[in-house]
C-alpha positions as CSV (number, residue, x, y, z in Angstrom):
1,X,-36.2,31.2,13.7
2,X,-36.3,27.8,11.6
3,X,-37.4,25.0,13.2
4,X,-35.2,21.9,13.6
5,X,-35.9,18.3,14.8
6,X,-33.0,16.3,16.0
7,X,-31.5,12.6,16.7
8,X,-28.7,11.3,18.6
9,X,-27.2,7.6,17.6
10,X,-24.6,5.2,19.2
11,X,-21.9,4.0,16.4
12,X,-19.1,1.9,16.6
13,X,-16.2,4.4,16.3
14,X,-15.0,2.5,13.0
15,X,-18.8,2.9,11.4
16,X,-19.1,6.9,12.6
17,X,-17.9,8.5,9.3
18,X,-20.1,6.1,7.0
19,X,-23.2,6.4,9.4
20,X,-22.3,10.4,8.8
21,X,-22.6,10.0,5.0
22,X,-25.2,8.1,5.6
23,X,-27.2,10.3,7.7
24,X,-26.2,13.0,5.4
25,X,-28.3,11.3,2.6
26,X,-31.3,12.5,3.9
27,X,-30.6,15.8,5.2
28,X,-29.6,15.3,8.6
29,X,-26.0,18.1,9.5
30,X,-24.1,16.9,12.6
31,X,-24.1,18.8,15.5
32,X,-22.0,17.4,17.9
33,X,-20.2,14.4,18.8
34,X,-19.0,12.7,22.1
35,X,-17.2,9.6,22.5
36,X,-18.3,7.3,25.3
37,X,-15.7,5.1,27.1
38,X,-17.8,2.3,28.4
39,X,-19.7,-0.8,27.7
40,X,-22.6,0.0,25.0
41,X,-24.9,-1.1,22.3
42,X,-23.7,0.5,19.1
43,X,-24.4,0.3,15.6
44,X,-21.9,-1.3,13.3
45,X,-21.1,-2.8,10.4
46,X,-20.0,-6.6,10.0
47,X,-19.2,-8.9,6.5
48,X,-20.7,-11.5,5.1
49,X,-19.7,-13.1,1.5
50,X,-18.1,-9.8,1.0
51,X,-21.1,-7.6,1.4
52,X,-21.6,-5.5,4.1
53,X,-24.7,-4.9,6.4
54,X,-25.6,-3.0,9.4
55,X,-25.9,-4.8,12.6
56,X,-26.5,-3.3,16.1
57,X,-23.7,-5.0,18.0
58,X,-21.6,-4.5,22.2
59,X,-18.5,-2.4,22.2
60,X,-16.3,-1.2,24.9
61,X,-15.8,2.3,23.7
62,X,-18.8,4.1,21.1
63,X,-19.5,7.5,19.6
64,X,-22.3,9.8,20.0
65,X,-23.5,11.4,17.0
66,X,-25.9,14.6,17.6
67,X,-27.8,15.4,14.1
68,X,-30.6,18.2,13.5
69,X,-32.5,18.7,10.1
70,X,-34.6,21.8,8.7
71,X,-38.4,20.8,9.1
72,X,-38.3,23.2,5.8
73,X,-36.2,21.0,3.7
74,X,-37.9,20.3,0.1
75,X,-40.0,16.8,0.1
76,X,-39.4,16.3,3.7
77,X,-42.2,14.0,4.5
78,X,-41.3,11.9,1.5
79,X,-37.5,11.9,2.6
80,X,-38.7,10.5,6.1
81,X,-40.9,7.7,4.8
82,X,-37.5,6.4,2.5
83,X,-35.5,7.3,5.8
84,X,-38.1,5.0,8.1
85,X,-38.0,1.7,5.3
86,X,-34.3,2.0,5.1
87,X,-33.4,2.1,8.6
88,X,-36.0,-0.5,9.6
89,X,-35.1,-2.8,6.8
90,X,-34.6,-6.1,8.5
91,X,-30.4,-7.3,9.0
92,X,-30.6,-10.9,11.0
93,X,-27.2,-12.3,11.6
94,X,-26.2,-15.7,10.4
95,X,-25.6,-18.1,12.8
96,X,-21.9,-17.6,14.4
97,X,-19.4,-20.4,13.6
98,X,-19.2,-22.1,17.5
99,X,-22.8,-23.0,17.1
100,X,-22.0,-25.5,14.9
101,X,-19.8,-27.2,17.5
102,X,-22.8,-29.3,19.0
103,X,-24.5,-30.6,15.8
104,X,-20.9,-31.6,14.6
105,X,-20.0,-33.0,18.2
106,X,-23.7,-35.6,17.5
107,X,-22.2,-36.7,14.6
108,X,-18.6,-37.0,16.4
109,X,-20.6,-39.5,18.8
110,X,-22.1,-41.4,16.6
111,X,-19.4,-42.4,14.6
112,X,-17.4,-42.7,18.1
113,X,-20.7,-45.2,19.4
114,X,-20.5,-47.4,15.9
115,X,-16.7,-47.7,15.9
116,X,-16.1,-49.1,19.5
117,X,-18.6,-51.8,19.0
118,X,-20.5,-53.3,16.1
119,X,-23.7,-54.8,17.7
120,X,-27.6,-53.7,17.2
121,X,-27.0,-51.0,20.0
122,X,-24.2,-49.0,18.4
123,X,-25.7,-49.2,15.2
124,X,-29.2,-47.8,16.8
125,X,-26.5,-45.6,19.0
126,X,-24.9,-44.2,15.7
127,X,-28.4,-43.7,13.9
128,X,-29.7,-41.7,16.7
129,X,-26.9,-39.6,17.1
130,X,-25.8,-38.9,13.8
131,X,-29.1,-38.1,12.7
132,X,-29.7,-35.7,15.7
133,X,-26.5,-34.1,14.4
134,X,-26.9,-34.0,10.8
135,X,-30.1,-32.5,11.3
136,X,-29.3,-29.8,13.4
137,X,-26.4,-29.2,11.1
138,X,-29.1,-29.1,7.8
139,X,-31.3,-26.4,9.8
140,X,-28.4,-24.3,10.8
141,X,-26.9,-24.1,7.2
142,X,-30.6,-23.7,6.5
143,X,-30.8,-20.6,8.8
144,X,-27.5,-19.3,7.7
145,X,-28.6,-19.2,4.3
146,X,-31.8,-18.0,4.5
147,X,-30.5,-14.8,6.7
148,X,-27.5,-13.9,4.4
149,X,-30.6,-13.7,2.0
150,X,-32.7,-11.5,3.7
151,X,-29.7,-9.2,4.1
152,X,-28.6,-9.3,0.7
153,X,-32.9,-8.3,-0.7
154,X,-32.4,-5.6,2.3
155,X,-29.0,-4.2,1.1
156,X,-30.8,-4.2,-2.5
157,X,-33.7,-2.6,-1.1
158,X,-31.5,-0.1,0.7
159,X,-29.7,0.9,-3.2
160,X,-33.2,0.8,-4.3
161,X,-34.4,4.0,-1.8
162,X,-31.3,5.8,-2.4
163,X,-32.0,5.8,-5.9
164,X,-35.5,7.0,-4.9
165,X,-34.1,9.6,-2.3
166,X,-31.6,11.1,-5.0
167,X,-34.4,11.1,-7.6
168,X,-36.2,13.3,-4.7
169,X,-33.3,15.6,-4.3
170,X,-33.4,16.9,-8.2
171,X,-37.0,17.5,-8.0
């Protein structure tokens, strides 16, 4: 009898047939699969800039997806060190559009504290305020930026090992 190891994972219904594929890449079959109508973590994919990355994210209704792989299939310890560095490569989110309400609502005050009066205070008022604001703005454009690049050298890593995993394949 050959001897099999196995995995179950949690998608997003709209991600199941391209986590499939994508479990499929290294050697993983489906078994089975049950879909779950209740709140759940789920793996799914979101935009950004076009691109797409994988992102763990709540959903009211998710799919269980049973795989199993050969332990006897060809350069299997190989396959499951690409397999770990792919699905470990690191996918942060950007910052979501509301949390730029309250830097934006500092600056809002400062102008509002400079136009309704003109003396020392407001001015002081205004400088404190706006620069609270502009610089929690600067480090969340900051943060935004620096995630959407992390995910783009992960997405490049990720073509990167499935270059290496089909390389594997036709040896």
């Amino acid at each position: 009898m050959e001897r099999t190891e196995s995995i179950v994972i949690q998608v997003a219904p709209s991600y199941e047939n391209a986590r499939i594929q994508e479990m499929a890449m290294f050697q993983w079959n489906l078994q089975g699969r049950q879909e779950i109508h209740e709140a759940g973590d789920a793996y799914g994919r979101e935009s950004i800039v076009g691109n797409s990355y994988v992102i763990k994210q709540r959903v009211s209704k998710y799919v269980k997806l049973h795989f199993v792989r050969s332990m006897e299939v060809p350069n299997l310890d190989a396959i499951k060190q690409v397999e770990s560095e792919y699905f470990n490569l690191p996918f942060p989110e950007p910052p979501v559009s509301k949390s730029y309400l309250w830097p934006l609502f500092f600056i809002f005050c400062g102008i509002v504290s400079l136009s309704n009066n003109k003396s020392a205070d407001a001015l002081n008022g205004f400088l404190v305020c706006a620069g609270i604001g502009i610089l929690w703005l600067y480090l969340k454009i900051k943060k935004r930026n620096t995630n959407i690049a992390v995910c783009m050298q992960s997405q490049k890593r990720q073509e990167e090992l499935i270059n290496q995993l089909q390389s594997l394949e036709r040896n």
